[in-house]
N, C-alpha and C positions, 0 to 999 in steps of 0.2 A: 144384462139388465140395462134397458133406458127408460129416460121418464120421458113423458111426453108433455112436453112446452105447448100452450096455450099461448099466440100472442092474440089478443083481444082489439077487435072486433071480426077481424077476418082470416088471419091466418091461422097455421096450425103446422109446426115442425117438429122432429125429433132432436133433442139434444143429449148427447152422447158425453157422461160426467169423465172423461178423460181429456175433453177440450176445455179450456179456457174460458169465463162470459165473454160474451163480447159486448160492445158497446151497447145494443141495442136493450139490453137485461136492465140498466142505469137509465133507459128514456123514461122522460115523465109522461111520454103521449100512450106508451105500450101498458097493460097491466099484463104480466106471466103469470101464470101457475101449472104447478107439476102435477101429475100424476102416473104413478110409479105403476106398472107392469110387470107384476112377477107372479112366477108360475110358483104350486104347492111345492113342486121339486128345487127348485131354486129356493124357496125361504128354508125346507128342510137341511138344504146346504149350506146355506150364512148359516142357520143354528146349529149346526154340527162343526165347523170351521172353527179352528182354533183362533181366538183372538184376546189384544188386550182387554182387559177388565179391569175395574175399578173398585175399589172396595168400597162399600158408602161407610160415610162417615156419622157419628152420631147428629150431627145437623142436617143430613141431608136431605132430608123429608121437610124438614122445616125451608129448608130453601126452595125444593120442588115444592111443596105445596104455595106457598108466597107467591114465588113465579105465575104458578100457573093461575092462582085467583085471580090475578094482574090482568091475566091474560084473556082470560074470561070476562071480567069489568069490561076489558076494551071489543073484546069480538061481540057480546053479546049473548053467549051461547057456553053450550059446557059440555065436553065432550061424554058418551059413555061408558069409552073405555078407562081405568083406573091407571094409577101411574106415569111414565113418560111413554107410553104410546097416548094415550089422552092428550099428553102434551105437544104432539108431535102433530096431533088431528085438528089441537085447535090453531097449532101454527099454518096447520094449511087456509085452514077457514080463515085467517088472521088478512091470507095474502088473498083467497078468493073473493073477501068480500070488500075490499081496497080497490076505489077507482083506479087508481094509478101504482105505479113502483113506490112512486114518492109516496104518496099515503100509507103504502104497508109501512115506509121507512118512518115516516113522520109518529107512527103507533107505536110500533117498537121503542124510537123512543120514548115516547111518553109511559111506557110500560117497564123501562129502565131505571125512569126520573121517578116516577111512585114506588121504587124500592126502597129507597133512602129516605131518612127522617127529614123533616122539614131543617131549610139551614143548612146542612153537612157540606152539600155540594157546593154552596154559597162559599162556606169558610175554605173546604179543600182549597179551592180556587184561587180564591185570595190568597189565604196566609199560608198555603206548603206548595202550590204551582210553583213559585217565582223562586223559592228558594235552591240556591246551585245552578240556577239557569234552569230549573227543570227537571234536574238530575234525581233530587230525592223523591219528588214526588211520582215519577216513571217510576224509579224502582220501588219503593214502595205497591203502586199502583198491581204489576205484574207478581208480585208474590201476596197479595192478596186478593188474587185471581185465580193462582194454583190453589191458595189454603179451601177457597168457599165455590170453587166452581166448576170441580172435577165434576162432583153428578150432571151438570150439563154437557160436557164434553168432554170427559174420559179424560183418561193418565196426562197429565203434563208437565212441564218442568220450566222453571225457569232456566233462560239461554241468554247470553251476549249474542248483541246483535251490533254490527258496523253502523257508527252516524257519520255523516255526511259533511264534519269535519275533520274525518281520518281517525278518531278514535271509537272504541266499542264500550258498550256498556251494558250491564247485567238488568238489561230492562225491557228481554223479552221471553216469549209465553214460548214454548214450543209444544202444538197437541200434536201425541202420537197419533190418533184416529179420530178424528172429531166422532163422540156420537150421534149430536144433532144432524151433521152432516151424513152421517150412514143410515142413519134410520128414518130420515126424511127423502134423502137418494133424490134430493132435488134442489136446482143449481139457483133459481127462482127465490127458494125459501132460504137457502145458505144467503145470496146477494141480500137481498130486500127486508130479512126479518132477524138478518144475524151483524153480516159485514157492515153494511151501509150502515147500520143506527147504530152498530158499535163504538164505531171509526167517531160519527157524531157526537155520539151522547160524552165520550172520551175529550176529545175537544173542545166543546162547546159548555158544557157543564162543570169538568172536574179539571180544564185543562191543559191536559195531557194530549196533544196529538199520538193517535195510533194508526199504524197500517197493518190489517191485516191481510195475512196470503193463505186462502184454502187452496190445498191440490187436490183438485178433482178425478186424479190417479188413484192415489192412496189414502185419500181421509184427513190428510195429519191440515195441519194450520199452523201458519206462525206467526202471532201478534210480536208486533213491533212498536214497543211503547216508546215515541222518541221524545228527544230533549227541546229544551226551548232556545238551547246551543245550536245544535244542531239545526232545528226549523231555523233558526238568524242565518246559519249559513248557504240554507237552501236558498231563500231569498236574495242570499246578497249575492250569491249567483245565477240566479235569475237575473237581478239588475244588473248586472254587470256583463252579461251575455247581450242583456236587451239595448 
């Protein structure tokens, strides 16, 4: 299975979800998009494969359907098909019809930032970011990412992850298989409509700096919601290097 990368206006390559983006998937001059290549025999054996599964929770319809009106507002259009394959069509449409990387990313968030009630993310910011250096509000952050966000991405769990003052802290996501990521099977719509506004919207609105790592082997993802400790120490050795 590969999708096939669009880089827009003139090129056109195959990228293979076992490599890494490279830089080029982050340029604001490139716009990518996937499209997935797969034979009836090949989808009949991902549906026969045994895999994790997630059980939905009594909100989860109420969250996919939220999302996805979001989502629709911002593309313009509304998919046919019912459910999260509808949601997966309009994420492609989301990136197809994005001049740039930046513009799919610049949606996404604004399709993030209209989830939340007016204010919320204002106050997060303020009054629970600063508190611990950072520390409550990451952890917090990641366990209320597993409770409301499995139906986007399948089974996860909160993990300690290492910061970058030598201590760990219980303030990150580990997804066993991303589902957005396996049933889009494109590295395009993971970067630009997932990672990249995440990472933002985390930051700049509620924050929290976040990094995520999808592996384009095996599906799984690990958000790293770090501290405001840790980012001071990133920095001060950066300066202190420089």
């Amino acid at each position: 299975m590969k999708p096939l990368v669009l880089l827009r206006p003139q090129t056109a390559i195959s990228w293979n979800l076992h490599s890494q983006p490279s830089p080029l998937l982050q340029s604001r001059r490139f716009h990518v998009s996937c499209s997935s290549l797969q034979s009836e025999s090949e989808k009949a054996k991902d549906n026969s494969a045994s895999r994790l599964e997630y059980k939905p929770g009594i909100l989860d319809d109420f969250f996919l359907n939220s999302f996805r009106s979001k989502l629709v507002q911002e593309v313009g259009w509304d998919s046919e098909k019912p459910g999260y394959d509808g949601l997966i069509e309009l994420a492609n449409r989301l990136l197809m019809k994005s001049r740039s990387n930046a513009d799919a990313k610049d949606a996404a968030v604004r399709i993030l930032k209209s989830l939340f009630p007016p204010f919320l993310l204002e106050l997060y910011k303020l009054l629970i970011a600063p508190i611990a250096g950072g520390k409550v509000a990451a952890l917090m952050v990641a366990r209320v990412t597993v409770l409301t966000c499995q139906w986007l991405m399948g089974p996860c769990t909160v993990n300690s992850v290492d910061l970058s003052n030598g201590t760990s802290w219980k303030s990150g996501v580990f997804v066993e298989k991303c589902k957005y990521l396996e049933e889009s099977k494109c590295v395009g719509v993971c970067i630009n409509t997932c990672k990249l506004p995440t990472q933002a919207f985390f930051k700049d609105y509620m924050g929290v700096p976040l990094v995520m790592e999808p592996n384009f082997s095996d599906y799984s993802c690990q958000l790293k919601h770090q501290t405001l400790v840790s980012l001071n120490h990133q920095l001060f050795a950066i300066c202190w290097l420089t």
